[in-house]
C-alpha positions in Angstrom: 45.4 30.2 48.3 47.4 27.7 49.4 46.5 28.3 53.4 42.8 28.2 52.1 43.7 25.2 51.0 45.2 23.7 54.3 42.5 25.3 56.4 39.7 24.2 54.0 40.9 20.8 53.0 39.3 19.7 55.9 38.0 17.5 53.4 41.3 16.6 52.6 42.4 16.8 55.7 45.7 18.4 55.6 45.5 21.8 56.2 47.0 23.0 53.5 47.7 26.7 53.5 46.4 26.9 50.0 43.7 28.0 48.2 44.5 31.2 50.0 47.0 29.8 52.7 48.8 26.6 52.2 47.2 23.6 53.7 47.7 20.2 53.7 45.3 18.9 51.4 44.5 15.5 52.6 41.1 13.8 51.1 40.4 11.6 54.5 37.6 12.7 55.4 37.3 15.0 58.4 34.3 12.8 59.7 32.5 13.7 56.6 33.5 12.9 52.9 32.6 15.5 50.2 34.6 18.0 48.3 31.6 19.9 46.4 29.6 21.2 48.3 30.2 23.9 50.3 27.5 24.2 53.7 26.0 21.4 55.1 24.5 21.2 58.3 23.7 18.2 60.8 22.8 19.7 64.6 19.8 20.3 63.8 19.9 18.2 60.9 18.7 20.7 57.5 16.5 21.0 55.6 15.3 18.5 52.4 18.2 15.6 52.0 21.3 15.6 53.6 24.4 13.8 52.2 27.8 14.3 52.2 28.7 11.9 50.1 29.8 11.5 47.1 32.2 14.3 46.9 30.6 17.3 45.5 27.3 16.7 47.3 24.6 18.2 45.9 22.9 18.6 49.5 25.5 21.0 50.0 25.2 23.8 47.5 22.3 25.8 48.5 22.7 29.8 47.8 19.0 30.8 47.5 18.2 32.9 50.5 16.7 32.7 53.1 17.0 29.3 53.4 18.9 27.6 50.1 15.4 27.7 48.5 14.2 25.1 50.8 10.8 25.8 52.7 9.6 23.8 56.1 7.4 21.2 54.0 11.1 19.6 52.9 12.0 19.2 56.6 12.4 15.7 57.3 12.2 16.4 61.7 11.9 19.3 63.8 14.7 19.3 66.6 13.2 19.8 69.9 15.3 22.3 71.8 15.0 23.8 75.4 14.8 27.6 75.2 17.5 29.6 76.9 20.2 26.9 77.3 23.2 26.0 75.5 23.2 24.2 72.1 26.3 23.3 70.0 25.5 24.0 66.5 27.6 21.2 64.3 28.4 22.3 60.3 30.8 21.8 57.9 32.3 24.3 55.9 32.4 21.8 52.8 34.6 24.1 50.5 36.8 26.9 51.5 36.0 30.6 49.1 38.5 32.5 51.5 39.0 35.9 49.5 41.6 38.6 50.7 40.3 41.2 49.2 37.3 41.2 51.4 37.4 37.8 53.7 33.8 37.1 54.3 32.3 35.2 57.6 29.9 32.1 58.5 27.6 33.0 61.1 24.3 31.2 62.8 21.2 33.1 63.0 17.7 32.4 64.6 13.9 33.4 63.7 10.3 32.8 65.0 8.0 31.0 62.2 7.4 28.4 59.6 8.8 30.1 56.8 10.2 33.1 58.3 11.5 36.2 55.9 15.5 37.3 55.7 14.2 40.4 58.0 13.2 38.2 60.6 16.8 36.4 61.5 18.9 37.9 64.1 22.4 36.6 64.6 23.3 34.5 67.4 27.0 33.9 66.6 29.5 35.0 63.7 33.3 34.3 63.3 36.1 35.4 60.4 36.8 33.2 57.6 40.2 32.0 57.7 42.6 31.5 55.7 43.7 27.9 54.6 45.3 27.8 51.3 43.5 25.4 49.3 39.7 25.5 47.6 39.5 21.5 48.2 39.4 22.5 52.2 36.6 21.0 54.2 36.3 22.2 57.8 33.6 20.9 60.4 32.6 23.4 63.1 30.8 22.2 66.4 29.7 26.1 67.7 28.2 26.5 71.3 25.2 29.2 71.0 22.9 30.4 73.8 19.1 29.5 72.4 16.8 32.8 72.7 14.8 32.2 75.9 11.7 32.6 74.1 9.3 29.2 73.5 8.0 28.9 69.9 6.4 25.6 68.4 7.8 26.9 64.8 11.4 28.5 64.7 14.4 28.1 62.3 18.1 28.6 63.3 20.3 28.9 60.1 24.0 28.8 59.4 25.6 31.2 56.2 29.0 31.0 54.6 29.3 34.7 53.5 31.9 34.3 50.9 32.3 38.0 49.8 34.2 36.0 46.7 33.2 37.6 42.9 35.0 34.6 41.8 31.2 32.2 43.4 29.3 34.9 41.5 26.5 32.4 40.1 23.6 32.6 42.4 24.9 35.1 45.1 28.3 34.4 46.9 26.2 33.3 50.0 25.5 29.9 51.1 22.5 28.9 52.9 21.4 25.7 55.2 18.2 26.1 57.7 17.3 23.8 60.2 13.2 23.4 61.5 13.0 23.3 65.7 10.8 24.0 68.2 11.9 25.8 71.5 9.8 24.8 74.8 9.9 26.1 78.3 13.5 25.1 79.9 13.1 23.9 83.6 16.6 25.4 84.4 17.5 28.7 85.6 19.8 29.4 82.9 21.5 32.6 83.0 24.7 31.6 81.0 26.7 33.8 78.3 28.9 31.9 75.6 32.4 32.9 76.6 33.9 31.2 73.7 31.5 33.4 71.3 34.2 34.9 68.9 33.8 38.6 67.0 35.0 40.0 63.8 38.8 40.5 64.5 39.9 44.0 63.9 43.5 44.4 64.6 45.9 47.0 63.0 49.0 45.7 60.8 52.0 44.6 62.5 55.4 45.1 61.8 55.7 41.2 61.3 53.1 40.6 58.9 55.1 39.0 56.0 54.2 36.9 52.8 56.6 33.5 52.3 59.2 33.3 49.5 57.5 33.1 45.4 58.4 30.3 45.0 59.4 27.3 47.8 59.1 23.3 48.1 57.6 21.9 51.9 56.9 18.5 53.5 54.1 18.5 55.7 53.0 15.7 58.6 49.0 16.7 59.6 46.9 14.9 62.2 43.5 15.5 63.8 43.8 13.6 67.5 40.0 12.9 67.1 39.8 10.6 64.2 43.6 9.1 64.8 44.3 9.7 61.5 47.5 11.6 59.8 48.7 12.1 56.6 52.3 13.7 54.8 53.0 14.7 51.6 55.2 17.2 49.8 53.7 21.1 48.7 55.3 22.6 45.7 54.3 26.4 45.6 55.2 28.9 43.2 53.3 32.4 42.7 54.8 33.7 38.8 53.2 30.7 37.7 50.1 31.0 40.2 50.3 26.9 40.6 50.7 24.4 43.5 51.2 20.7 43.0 50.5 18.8 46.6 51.5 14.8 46.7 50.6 13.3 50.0 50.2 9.5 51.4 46.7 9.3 53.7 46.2 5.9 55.5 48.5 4.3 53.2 46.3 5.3 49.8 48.5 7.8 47.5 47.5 11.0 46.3 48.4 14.1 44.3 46.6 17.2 43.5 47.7 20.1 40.8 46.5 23.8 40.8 46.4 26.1 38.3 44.7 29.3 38.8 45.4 31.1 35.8 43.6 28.1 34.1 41.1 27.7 37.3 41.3 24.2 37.1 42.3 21.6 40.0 42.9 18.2 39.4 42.8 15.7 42.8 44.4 11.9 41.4 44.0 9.2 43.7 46.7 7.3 42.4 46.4 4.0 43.7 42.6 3.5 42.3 44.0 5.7 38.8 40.8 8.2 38.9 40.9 11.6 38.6 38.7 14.5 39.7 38.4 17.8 38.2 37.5 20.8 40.2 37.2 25.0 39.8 39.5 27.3 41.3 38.9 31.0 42.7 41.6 33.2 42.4 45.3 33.0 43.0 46.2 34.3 47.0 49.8 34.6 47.7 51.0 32.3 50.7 50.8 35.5 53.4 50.5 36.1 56.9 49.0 39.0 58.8 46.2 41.4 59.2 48.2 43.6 56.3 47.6 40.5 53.9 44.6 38.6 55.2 42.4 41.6 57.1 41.7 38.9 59.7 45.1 37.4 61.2 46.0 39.8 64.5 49.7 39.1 65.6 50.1 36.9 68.8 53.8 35.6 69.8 57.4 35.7 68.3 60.9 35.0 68.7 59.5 31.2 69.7 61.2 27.6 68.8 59.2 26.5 65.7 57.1 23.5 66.3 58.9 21.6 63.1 62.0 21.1 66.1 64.8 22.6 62.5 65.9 25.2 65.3 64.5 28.3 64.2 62.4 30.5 65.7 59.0 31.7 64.3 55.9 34.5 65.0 52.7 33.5 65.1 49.0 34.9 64.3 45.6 34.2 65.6 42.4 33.8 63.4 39.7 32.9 66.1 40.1 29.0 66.3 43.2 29.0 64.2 46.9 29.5 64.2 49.7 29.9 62.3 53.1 29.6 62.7 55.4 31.1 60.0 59.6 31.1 60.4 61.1 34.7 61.5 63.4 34.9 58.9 62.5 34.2 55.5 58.5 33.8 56.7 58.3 30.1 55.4 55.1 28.5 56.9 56.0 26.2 60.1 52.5 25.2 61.1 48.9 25.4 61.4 47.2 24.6 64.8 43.2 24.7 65.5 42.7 25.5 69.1 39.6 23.5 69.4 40.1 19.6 69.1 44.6 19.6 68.5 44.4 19.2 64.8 48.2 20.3 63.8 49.9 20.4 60.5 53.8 20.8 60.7 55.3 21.6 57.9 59.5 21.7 57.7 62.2 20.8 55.1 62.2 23.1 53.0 63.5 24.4 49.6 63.7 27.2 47.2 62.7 26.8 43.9 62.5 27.2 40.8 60.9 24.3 39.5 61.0 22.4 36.3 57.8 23.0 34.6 57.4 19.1 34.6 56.3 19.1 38.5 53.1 21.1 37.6 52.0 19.1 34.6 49.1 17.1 35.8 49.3 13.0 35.2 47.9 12.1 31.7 45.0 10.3 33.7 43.4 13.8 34.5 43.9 15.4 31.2 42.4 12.3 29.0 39.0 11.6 31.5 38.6 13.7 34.5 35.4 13.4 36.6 34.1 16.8 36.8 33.4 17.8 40.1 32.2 21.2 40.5 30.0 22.5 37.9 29.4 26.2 38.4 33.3 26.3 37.6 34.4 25.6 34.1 
């Protein structure tokens, strides 16, 4: 859970490897400011309203298919695209449902129509989910796709967030957004493949696939180059007691975030305002690395000098635009790297636990009045 969390706190933007991987749960916004929902899409803008703010959106929830039970009379504009050229497809993954007993996919599809039917999509691009280790991740995607060379006044191009997860089981475990365009003739000779396109990995298990100690402390320094913003905190993990308590410092403004998923609840206190927000939790996922553990991670490098500069030396696995670094001995997580636009969470200083009880009890603040956050969670 906890590299879910990383990976997905895009929202928060550390990536925490949590919710299934631990990640670096920073709330600061990755360009976009919502915690709830869990699909929204801007390029083409979607259907009905779009907001991604305030956290929990919901503009963002949308699971009825074909299109999140919106139809082309709540379009707002229809994007006028050229057909056959290149288009990059911007969406945010607005919560991360990584599950690892069947890791689902997001993918982009396209049909000819006003209200086309689910038979009449075909897909134009699809990649893994990964693996961040927090719930509370938010990851924006900017995809390039190859527009079918075929003029239409009505089409829709739609982005999913195939879940697979039994633990989103209230309306389907898919999420939907569709955006309205037109496609007209394209006065270039476009004969251009997507090179970058990325497919389903299916790798065998490796000899180095390896799950971190149950039960570990880890400071964390995360920064996306594109917004100039970092964050640090401190990640207290431990899998008998299936919790995670995160505290982190982002632009100046204090945070801490407590997970408990035997109870399902997560708590996310912004400390120096004294509100608290309460959200649901999927299920526990042990803080692993690997095809053998996540069915999506193929083995890349080892025997390298870790990024954290502690001189050790770690092995690292590829999950389409992300990696992760864990150390060779002991298979603590070092870092998490997306390929894409140099976001980077380094993580170093460790420490074995136990831990006193006291470090996972949630500040009186969330247990007296939370905000409740996510409602098809109890």
């Amino acid at each position: 859970m906890l590299k879910n969390v990383l990976s997905k706190i895009c929202f928060v933007i550390v990536l925490l490897k949590m919710r299934n991987k631990i990640v670096v749960l920073l709330i600061l916004l990755l360009n976009v400011n919502s915690i709830i929902g869990h699909l929204c899409l801007w390029e083409p803008m979607q259907r009905g309203n779009f907001s991604l703010n305030p956290p929990g959106s919901h503009d963002c929830y949308r699971k009825e298919g074909p299109c999140g039970g919106f139809n082309s009379s709540t379009s707002k504009v229809r994007t006028i695209l050229e057909a056959g050229t290149k288009f990059n497809v911007s969406f945010q993954q607005h919560l991360n449902h990584y599950y690892p007993g069947n890791p689902g996919k997001l993918d982009i599809t396209f049909a000819i129509g006003l209200d086309p039917l689910e038979e009449d999509f075909r897909i134009l691009y699809t990649c893994n989910d990964y693996n961040p280790m927090n719930h509370n991740t938010q990851t924006n995607f900017s995809i390039p796709i190859l527009l079918p060379n075929e003029p239409c006044d009505y089409c829709v191009i739609r982005v999913r967030y195939i879940t697979r997860n039994p633990d989103e089981e209230d309306h389907g475990t898919t999420f939907y957004q569709c955006s309205d365009i037109k496609l007209i003739q394209s006065s270039k000779n476009v004969e251009e493949v997507i090179i970058n396109e990325i497919s389903s990995i299916k790798s065998s298990n490796d000899p180095h696939d390896c799950c971190s100690p149950p039960s570990f402390s880890v400071k964390f320094i995360h920064w996306i180059p594109d917004i100039v913003s970092s964050s640090s905190g401190i990640i207290y993990y431990d899998k008998q007691s299936e919790q995670m308590h995160i505290s982190m410092i982002i632009d100046g403004i204090e945070y801490s975030m407590w997970m408990n998923f035997t109870s399902g609840k997560q708590y996310y206190l912004n400390i120096n305002e004294k509100y608290c927000h309460l959200f649901g939790l999927d299920s526990w996922n042990d803080w692993c690395f690997g095809n053998t553990f996540n069915q999506s991670e193929k083995f890349l490098l080892e025997n390298f000098p870790c990024l954290s500069g502690e001189f050790e030396y770690c092995n690292r696995w590829e999950n389409g635009d992300f990696l992760f670094d864990s150390t060779q001995f002991g298979c603590y997580p070092s870092a998490l790297s997306r390929l894409s636009n140099g976001e980077k969470t380094i993580y170093y200083n460790r420490k074995d636990g136990p831990f006193t009880p006291s470090i996972f009890q949630p500040d009186p603040i969330c247990l007296k009045n939370p905000i409740i956050m996510d409602e098809h969670h109890p």
